[in-house]
VEXVEX-521562 format. One line per 4 residues: their letters; for each residue x, y, z of N, C-alpha, C. Coordinates in steps of 0.02 Angstrom, whole numbers. Last residue first. Layout:
BEGIN
a	X:Y:Z:X:Y:Z:X:Y:Z  ...
//
This chain:
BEGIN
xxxx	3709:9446:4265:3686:9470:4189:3624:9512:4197  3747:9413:4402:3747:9483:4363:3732:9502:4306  3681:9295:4404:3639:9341:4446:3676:9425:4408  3776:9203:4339:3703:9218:4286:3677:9268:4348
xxxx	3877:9225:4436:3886:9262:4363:3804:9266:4329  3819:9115:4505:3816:9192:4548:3855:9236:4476  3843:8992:4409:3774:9032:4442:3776:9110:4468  3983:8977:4412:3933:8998:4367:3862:9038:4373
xxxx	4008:8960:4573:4018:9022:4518:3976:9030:4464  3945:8843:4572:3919:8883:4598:3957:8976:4573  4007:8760:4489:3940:8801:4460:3915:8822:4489  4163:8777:4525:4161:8814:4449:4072:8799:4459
xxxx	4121:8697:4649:4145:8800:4653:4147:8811:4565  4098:8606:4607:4039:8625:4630:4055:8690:4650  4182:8567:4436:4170:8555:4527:4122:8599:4534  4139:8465:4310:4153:8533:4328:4132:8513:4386
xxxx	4263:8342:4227:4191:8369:4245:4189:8452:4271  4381:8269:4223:4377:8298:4296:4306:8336:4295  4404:8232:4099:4427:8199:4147:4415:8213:4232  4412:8407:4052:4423:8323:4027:4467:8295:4081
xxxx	4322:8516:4121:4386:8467:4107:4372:8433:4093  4166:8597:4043:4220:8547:4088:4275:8534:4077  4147:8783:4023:4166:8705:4009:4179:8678:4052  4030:8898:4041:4086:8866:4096:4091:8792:4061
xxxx	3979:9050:3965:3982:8967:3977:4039:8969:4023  3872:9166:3917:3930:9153:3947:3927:9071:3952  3769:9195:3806:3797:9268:3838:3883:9236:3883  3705:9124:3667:3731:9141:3742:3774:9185:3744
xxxx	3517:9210:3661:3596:9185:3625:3647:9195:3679  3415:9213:3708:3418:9160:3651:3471:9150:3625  3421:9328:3808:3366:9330:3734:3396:9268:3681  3545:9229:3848:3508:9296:3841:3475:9307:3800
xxxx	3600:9071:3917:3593:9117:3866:3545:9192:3880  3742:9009:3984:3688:9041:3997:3670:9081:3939  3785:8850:3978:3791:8901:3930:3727:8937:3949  3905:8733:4053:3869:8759:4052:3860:8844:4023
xxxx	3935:8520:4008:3956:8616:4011:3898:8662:4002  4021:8365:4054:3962:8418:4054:3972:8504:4046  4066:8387:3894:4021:8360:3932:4036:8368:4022  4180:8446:3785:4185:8425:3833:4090:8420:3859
xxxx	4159:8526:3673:4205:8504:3655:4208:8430:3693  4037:8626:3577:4026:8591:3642:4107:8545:3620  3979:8734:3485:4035:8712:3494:4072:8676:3556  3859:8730:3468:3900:8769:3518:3947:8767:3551
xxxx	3844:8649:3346:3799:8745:3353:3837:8771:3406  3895:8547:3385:3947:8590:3326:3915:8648:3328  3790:8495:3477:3875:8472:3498:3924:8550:3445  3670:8507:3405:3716:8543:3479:3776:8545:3472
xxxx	3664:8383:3339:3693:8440:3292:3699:8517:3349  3685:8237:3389:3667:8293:3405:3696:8358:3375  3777:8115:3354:3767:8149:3284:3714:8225:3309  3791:8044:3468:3850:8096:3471:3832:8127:3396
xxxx	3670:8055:3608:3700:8052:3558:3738:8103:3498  3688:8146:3720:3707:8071:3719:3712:8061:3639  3641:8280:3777:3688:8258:3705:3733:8195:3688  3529:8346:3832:3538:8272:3842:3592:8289:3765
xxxx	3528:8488:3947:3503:8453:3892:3556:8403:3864  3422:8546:4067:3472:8511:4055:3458:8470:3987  3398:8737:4137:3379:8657:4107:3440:8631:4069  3341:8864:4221:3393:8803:4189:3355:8769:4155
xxxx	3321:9022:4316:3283:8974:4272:3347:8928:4237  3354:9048:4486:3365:9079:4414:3330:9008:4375  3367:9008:4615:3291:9056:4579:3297:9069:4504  3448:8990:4726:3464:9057:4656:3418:9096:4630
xxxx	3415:8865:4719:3409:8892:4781:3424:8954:4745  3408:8802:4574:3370:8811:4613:3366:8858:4673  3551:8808:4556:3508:8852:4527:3460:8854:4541  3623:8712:4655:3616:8782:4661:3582:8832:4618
xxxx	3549:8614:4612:3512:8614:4671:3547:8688:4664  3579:8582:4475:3524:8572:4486:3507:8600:4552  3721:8563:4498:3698:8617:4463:3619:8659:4487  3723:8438:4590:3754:8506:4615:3719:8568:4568
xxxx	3643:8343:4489:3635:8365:4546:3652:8439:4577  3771:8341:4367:3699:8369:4365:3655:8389:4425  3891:8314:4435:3877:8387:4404:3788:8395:4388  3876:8176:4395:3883:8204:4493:3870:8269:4485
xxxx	3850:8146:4296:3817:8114:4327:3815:8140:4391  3944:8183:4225:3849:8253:4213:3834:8196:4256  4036:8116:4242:4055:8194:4269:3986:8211:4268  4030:8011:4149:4005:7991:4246:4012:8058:4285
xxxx	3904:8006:4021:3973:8046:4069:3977:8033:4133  3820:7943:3944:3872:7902:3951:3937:7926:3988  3746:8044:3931:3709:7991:3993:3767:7925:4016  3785:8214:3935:3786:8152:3890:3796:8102:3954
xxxx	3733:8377:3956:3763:8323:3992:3742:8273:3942  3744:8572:3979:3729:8510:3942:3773:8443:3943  3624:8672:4056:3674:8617:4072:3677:8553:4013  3592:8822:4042:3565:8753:3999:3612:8707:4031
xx	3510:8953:4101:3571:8921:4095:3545:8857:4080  3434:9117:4058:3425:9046:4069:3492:9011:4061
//
């Protein structure tokens, strides 16, 4: 499963959430997106989240790989369409 995790105050999980959303869909692989707007979310330090939006595929419950964002630049639609075709080789 890949988790996308985005804060409501990012204008990057604002254009990154879509793109994610539609190539994991067409993929078939299972996601979801989780909200770390606020900033006392005890997420942020369990996974060591630095940057918004970023993505952490996990395996039996523990992750296996991630793709951070830039600061300032979010993640492009070749860093989650990569991401994605990596969660097809796990």
């Amino acid at each position: 499963m890949a988790v996308l995790f985005v804060a409501s105050w990012c204008p990057f999980c604002t254009r990154s959430s879509p793109a994610f959303q539609a190539a994991a869909e067409k993929s078939g692989i299972a996601w979801a997106t989780m909200d770390l707007s606020d900033d006392d979310n005890p997420l942020w330090d369990t996974f060591s989240i630095e940057v918004v939006p970023t993505i952490i595929v996990f395996r039996d419950g523990k992750p296996e790989f991630r793709r951070d964002g830039f600061f300032g630049r979010g993640l492009s639609e070749t860093a989650i369409d990569e991401t994605v075709a990596q969660m097809k080789l796990l």
